[in-house]
N, C-alpha and C positions, 0 to 999 in steps of 0.2 A: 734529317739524316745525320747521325752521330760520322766522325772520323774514325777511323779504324786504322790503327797502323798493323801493320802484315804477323806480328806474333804470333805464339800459336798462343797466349793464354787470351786473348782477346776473341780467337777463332772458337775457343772450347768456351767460352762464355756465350758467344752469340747461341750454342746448340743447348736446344729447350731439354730442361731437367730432366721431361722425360723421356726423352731420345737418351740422354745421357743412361737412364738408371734403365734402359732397356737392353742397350749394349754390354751394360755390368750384367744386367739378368743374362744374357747368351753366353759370355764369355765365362760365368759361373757353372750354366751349364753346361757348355763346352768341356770344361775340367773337370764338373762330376761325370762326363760320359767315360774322357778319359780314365779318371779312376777306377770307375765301372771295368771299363773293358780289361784293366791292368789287374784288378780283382778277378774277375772272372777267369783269365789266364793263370793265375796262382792257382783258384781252386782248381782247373784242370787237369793243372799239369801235377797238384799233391795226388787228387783223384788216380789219375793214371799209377803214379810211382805207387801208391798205395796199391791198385791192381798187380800189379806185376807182383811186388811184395806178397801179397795173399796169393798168386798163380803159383810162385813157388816153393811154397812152404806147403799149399797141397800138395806140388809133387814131392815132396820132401815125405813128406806121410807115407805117398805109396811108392815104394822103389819099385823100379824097374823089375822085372825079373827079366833077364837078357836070353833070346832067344838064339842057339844056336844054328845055323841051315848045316 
């Protein structure tokens, strides 16, 4: 049994490579979901303003003719 004093660089050495490069692999994709989701929010939200944009500029086409009672 080797000696271990309390550090953490000694603690991150004892944990096997591949646990190491497994945790990088989640935490990578952890942050492409976040980007996902932060993209997808943008295109929505252009999506939407664009709607409204095109709703009224058709009504813009056809005026109203104002009915009087």
């Amino acid at each position: 049994m080797k000696q271990r004093n309390g550090d953490l660089s000694s603690i991150l050495l004892d944990v096997p490579a591949s646990v190491r490069q497994r945790n990088n692999d989640y935490r990578g994709l952890l942050k492409m979901k976040r980007l996902g989701q932060e993209l997808n929010y943008m295109v929505l939200s252009t999506a939407f303003v664009l709607h409204i944009y095109d709703f009224v500029t058709i009504l813009k086409k056809f005026p109203q003719k104002r009915i009087h009672a």
